[in-house]
N, C-alpha and C positions, 0 to 999 in steps of 0.2 A: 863865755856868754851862757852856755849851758848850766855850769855852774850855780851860775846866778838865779838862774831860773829857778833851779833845783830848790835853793835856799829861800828862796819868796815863797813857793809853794809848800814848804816843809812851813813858813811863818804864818802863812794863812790855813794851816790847817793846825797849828797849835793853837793858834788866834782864835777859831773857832771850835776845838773842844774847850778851850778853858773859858771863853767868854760867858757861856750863860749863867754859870756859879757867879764868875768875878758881877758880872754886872745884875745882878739880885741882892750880891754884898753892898755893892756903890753903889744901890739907886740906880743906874743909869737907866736909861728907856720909859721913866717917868718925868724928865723934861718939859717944858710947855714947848707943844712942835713937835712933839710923839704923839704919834695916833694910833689910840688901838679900840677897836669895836670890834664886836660880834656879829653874825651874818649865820641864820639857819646854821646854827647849832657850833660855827668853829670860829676860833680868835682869830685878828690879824694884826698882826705889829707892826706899825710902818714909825721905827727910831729915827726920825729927819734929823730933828736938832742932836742929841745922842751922837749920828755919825758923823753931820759936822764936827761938832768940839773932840770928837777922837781925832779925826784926819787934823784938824788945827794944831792938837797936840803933836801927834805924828811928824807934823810940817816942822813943828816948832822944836823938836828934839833932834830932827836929820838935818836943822837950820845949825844946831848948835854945835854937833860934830864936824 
């Protein structure tokens, strides 16, 4: 079980240094259903649609193994 943990955790922190290159390459986070605005001087990105169609992919690749 530990294991397991280990290896998710090691995935969502490679997931998230390589994600902001990867997804400025793809487009992604300019979907309609992304929202991002400015507020007294800082951005905010809120990727809705973006993290759907990742997790559907996700689903759809651990469906096919």
């Amino acid at each position: 079980m530990l294991k397991w943990i280990v290896v998710v955790m090691l995935i969502v922190v490679l997931t998230g240094l390589i994600q902001p290159g990867t997804a400025q390459r793809l487009r992604l986070g300019h979907l309609p259903g992304d929202v991002a605005f400015r507020f007294r001087g800082k951005a905010y990105h809120f990727p809705f649609t973006t993290t759907v169609l990742l997790s559907l992919l996700a689903w759809l690749i651990l469906r096919a193994i």
